[in-house]
C-alpha positions as CSV (number, residue, x, y, z in Angstrom):
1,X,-18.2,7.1,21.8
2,X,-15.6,4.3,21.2
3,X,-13.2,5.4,18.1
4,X,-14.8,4.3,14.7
5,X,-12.5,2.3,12.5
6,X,-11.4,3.5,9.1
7,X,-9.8,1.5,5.8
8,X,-8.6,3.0,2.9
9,X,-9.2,0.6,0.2
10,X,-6.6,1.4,-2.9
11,X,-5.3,0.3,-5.9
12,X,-4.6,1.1,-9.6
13,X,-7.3,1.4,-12.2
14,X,-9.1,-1.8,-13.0
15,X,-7.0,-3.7,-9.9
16,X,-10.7,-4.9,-9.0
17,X,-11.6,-2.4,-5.6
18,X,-15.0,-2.0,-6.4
19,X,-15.1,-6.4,-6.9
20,X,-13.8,-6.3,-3.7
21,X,-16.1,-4.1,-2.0
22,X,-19.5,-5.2,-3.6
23,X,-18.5,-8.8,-1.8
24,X,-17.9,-7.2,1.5
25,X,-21.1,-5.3,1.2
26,X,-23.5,-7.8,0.5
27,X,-21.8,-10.8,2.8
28,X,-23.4,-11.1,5.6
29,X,-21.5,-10.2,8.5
30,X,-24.1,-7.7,10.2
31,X,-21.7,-4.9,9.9
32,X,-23.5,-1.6,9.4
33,X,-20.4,0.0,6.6
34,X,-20.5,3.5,5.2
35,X,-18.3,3.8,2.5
36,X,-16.7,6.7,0.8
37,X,-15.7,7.4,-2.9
38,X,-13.5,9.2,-3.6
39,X,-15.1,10.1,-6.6
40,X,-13.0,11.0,-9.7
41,X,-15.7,9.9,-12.2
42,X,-14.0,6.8,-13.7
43,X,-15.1,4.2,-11.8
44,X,-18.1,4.0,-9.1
45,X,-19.7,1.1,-7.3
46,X,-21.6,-0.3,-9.6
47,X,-25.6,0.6,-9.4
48,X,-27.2,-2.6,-8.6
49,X,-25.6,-2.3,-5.3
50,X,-25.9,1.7,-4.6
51,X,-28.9,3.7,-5.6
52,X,-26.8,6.1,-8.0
53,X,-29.1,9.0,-6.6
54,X,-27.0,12.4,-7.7
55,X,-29.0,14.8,-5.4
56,X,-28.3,12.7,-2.3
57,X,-24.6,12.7,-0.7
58,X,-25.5,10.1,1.7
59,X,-27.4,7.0,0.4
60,X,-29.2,4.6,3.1
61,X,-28.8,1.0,2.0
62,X,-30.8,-1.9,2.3
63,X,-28.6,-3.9,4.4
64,X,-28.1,-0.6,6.8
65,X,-24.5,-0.1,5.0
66,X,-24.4,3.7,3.5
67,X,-22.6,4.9,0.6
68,X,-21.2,8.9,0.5
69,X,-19.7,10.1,-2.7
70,X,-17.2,13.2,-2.0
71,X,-17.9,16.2,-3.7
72,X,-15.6,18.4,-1.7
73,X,-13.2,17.8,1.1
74,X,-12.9,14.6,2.9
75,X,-12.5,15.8,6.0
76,X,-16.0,17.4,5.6
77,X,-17.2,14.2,4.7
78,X,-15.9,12.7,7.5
79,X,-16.8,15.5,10.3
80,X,-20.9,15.4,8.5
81,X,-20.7,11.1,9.4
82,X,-19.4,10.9,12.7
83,X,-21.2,14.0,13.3
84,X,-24.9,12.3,12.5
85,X,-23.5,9.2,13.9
86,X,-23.3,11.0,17.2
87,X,-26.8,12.3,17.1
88,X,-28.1,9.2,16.1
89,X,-29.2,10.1,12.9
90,X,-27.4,7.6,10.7
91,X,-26.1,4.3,12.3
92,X,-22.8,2.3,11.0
93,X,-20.0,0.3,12.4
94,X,-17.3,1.3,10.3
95,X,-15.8,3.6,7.7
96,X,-14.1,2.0,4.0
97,X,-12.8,5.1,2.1
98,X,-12.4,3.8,-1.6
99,X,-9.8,5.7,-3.6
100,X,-9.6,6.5,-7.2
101,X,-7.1,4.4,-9.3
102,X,-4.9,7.3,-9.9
103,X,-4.6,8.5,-6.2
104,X,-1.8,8.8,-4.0
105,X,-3.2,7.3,-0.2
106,X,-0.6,9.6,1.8
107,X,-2.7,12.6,2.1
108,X,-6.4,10.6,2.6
109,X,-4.0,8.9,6.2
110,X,-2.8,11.9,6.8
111,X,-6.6,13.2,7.2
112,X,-7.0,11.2,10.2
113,X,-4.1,12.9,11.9
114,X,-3.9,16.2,11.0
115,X,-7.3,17.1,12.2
116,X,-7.8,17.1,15.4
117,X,-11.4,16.3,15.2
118,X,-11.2,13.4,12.9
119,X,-8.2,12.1,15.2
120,X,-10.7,11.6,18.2
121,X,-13.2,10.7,16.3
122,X,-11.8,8.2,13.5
123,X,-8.9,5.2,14.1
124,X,-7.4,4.5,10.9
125,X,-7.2,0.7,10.5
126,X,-5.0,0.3,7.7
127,X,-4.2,0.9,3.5
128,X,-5.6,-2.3,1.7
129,X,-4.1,-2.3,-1.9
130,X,-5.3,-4.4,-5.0
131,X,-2.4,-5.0,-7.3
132,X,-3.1,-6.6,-10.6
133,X,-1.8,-9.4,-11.9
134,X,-2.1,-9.1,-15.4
135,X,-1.2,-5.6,-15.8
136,X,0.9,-4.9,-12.5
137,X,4.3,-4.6,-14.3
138,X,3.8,-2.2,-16.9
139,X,1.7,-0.4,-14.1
140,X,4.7,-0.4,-11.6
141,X,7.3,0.5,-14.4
142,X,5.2,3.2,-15.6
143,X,3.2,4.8,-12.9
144,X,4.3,6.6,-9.8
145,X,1.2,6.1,-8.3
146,X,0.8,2.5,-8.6
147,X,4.6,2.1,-7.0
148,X,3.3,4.6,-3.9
149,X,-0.1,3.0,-3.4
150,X,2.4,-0.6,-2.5
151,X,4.5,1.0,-0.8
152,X,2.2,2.6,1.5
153,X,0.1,-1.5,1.6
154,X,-0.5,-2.8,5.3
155,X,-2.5,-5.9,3.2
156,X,-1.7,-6.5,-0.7
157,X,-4.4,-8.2,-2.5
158,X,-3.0,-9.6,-5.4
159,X,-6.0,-9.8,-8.1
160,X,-6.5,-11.8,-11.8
161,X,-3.4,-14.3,-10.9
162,X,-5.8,-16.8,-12.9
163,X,-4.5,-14.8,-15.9
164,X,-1.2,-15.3,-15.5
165,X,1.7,-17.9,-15.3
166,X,2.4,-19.1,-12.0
167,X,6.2,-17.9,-12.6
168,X,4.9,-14.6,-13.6
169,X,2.6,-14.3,-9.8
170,X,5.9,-15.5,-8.2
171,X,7.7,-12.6,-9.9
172,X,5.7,-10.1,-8.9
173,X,5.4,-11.1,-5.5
174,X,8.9,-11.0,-4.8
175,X,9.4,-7.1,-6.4
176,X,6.5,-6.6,-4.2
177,X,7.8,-7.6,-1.3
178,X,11.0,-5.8,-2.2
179,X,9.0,-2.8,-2.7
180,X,7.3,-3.2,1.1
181,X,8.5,-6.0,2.9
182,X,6.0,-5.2,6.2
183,X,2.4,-5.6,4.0
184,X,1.4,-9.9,4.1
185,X,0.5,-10.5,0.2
186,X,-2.7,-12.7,-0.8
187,X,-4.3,-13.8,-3.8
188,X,-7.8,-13.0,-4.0
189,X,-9.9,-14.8,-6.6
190,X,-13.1,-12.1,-7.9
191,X,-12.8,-10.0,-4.6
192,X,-13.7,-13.4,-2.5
193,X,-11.7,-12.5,0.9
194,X,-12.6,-13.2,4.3
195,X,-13.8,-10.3,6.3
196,X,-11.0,-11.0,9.2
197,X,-8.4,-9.9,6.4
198,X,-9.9,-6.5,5.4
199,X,-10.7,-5.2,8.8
200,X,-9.6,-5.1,12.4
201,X,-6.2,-5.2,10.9
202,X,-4.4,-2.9,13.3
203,X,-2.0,-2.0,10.8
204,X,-1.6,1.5,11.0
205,X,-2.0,3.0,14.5
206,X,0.0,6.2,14.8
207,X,-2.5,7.4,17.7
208,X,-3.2,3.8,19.3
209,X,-1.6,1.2,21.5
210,X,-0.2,-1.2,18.9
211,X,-0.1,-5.3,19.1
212,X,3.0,-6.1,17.9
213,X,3.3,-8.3,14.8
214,X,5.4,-11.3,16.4
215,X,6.2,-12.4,12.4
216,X,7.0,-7.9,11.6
217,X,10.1,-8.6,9.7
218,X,11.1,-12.3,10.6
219,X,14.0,-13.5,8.5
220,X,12.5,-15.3,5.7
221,X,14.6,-16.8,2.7
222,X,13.8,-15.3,0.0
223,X,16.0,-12.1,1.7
224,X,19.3,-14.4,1.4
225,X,18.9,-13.5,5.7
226,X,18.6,-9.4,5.3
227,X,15.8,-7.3,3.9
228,X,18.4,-4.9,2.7
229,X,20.2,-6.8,0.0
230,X,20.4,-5.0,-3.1
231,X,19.8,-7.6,-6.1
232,X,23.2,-7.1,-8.2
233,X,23.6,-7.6,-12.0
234,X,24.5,-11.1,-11.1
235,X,20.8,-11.9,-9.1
236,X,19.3,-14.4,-11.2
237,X,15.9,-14.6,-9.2
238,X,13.2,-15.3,-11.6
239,X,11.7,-11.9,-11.2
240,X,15.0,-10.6,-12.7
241,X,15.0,-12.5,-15.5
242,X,12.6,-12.3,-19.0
243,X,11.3,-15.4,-20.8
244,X,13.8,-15.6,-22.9
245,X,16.5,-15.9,-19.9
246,X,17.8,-12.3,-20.4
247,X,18.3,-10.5,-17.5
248,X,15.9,-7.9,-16.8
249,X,16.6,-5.2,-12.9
250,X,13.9,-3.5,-11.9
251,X,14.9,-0.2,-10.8
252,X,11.8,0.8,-8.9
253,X,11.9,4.3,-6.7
254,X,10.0,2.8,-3.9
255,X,12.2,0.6,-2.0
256,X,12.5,-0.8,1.6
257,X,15.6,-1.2,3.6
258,X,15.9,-2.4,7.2
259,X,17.9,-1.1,10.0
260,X,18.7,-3.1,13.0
261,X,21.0,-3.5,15.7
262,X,21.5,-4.9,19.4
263,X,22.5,-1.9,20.6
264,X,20.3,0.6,22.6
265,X,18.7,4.0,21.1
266,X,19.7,7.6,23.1
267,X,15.9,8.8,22.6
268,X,17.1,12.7,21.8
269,X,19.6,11.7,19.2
270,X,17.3,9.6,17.9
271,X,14.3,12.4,18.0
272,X,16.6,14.7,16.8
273,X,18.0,12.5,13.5
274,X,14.2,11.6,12.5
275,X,13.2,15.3,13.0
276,X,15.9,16.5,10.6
277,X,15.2,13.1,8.1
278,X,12.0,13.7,8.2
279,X,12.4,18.0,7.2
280,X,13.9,16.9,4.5
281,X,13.1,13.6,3.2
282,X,9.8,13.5,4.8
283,X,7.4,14.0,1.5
284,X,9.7,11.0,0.0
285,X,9.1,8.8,3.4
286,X,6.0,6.7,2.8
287,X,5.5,4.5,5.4
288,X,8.5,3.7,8.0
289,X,7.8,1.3,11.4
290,X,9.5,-0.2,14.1
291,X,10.2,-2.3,17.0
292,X,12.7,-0.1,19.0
293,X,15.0,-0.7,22.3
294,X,15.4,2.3,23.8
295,X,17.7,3.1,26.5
296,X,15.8,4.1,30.2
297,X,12.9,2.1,29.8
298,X,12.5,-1.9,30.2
299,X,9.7,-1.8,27.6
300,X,9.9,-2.1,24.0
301,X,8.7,1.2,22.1
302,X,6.8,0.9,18.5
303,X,7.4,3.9,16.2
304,X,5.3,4.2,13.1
305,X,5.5,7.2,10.3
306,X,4.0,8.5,7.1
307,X,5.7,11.4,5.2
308,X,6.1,13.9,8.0
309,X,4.2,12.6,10.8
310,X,5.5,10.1,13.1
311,X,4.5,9.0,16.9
312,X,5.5,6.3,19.6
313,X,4.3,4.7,21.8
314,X,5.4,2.3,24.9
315,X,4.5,-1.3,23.7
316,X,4.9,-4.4,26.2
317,X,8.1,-5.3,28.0
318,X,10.9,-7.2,26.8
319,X,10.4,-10.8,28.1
320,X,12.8,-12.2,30.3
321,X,16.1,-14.0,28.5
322,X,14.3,-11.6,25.0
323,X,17.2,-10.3,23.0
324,X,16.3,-6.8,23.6
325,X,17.1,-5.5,19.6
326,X,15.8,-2.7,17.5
327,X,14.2,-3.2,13.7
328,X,13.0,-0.7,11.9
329,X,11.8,-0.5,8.4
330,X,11.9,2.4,5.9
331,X,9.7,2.5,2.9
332,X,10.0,5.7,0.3
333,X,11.1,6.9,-3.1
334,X,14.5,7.0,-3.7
335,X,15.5,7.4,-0.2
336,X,19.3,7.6,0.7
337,X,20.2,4.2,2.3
338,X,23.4,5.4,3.3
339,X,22.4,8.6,5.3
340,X,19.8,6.8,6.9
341,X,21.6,3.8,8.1
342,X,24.7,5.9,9.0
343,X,22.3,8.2,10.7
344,X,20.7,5.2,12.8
345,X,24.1,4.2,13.8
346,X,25.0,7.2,15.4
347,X,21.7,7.6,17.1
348,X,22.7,4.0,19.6
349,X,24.2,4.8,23.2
């Protein structure tokens, strides 16, 4: 049986997950979708779409899609659907685990790699997070959660931005992105997104062959030519900046930074550094990927992470006349630049 694909639909409370959801239910793209909640009480699809039937775990819907509520551990839930999938005795295409507003998505990825049995039986596509507009920067200034759930975004949906000033949307792209420069932003109007952006994304394969993103960290100019500026007290970018001109620095604990270089990796001072980075730093890590020359082999080796776990794998080799270079981008909470990049450094033959 081929792998079934898994997405972790995020987002803080009242971002508009369950909007998005209901639209991807009921369009008709003859997917067969079970969807998880991860129930917390505070906010469940709504029950025009699901039978709200509290005996049942497992609802069968109309359309074939089937909705699970979690009761107990996740990775039960998951074993009991690929389990009946197997026998034949409930039929779907693809897994969408939605999260409650106030949950951290590192542990529910690290489910699909800790266990063993969910690992062969489950490939987790990617993190989808629904930011909102209107409320997004108190959220971000004031919630811990709200800063992880971005920086751990393969996809940000940016929701409500017809509530908002255009200057304000442009503001809070641009912390986004500083906040997780690797996850594409869009604007999504009452959940209406097309189904090519929400799955199939291949954004998060620790166990998996990976297509490399030809655009995964391309200069762009809004990063004055290097993801890891730091915006200074004389940045006057209008995300820095209040209505009434004042300057205003957001100090958020989940930042990016990028490290890169020409120069080839040694792979065992590099597994050694990330082994002893990861030991200590790792809970702080949320998401780190890269495109990596390593010395010994002509091909080009991607390296994703989450928190403690990390993996490699050979990707496709460099083309002729290529630049054969290394990027690699770290996402976390107050993570020390410094070490890291020094670290990096001293990792190149």
């Amino acid at each position: 049986m081929s792998l079934i694909p898994a997405t972790i639909l995020t987002g803080f409370l009242g971002s508009g997950k369950t909007t998005l959801l209901k639209r991807v239910l009921q369009e008709a793209h003859g997917q067969k979708i079970a969807v998880i909640e991860n129930e917390f009480g505070e906010e469940n699809i709504d029950s025009d779409i699901l039978v709200s039937d509290t005996r049942e775990q497992i609802i069968q819907m109309s359309n074939g899609c089937i909705c699970c509520t979690i009761r107990e551990d996740l990775r039960a839930t998951l074993r009991d659907l690929a389990e009946k999938k197997r026998k034949g005795e409930l039929d779907f295409d693809r897994v969408v685990i939605e999260t409650t507003g106030l949950a951290d998505p590192g542990p529910v990825a690290q489910t699909f790699f800790m266990d063993d049995e969910i690992a062969e039986s489950y490939l987790l596509d990617s993190i989808l997070t629904l930011v909102d507009a209107k409320h997004a920067a108190l959220q971000l200034d004031e919630r811990q959660e709200a800063r992880r759930q971005v920086g751990f975004a393969d996809q940000i949906f940016i929701s409500k931005t017809d509530l908002v000033a255009t200057d304000e949307v442009a503001a809070l792209m641009h912390r986004l992105t500083h906040m997780n420069p690797r996850a594409p932003q869009k604007a999504v109007h009452f959940g209406e997104v097309a189904l090519r952006e929400v799955f199939d994304l291949r954004g998060f394969n620790l166990n998996a062959k990976l297509d490399i993103d030809p655009d995964f960290l391309k200069e762009e100019e809004h990063d004055h030519h290097d993801h890891d500026h730091d915006h200074g007290e004389h940045c006057d970018h209008p995300s820095h900046l209040h209505e009434s001109g004042q300057h205003h620095h957001h100090d958020d604990d989940v930042k990016s930074f990028v490290f890169k270089s020409e120069r080839a990796f040694d792979p065992a001072k590099l597994e050694d550094f990330l082994g002893a980075i990861v030991n200590i730093y790792g809970p702080r890590m949320l998401r780190y990927k890269g495109v990596l020359y390593m010395k010994g082999t002509d091909r080009k080796v991607i390296f994703q992470g989450v928190h403690q776990l990390m993996g490699s794998d050979l990707g496709p080799p460099w083309a002729e006349g290529e630049q054969q270079s290394s990027k690699m981008v770290f996402i976390g909470i107050d993570l020390p630049k410094d070490i890291f990049l020094q670290g990096m450094q001293q990792c190149l033959v």
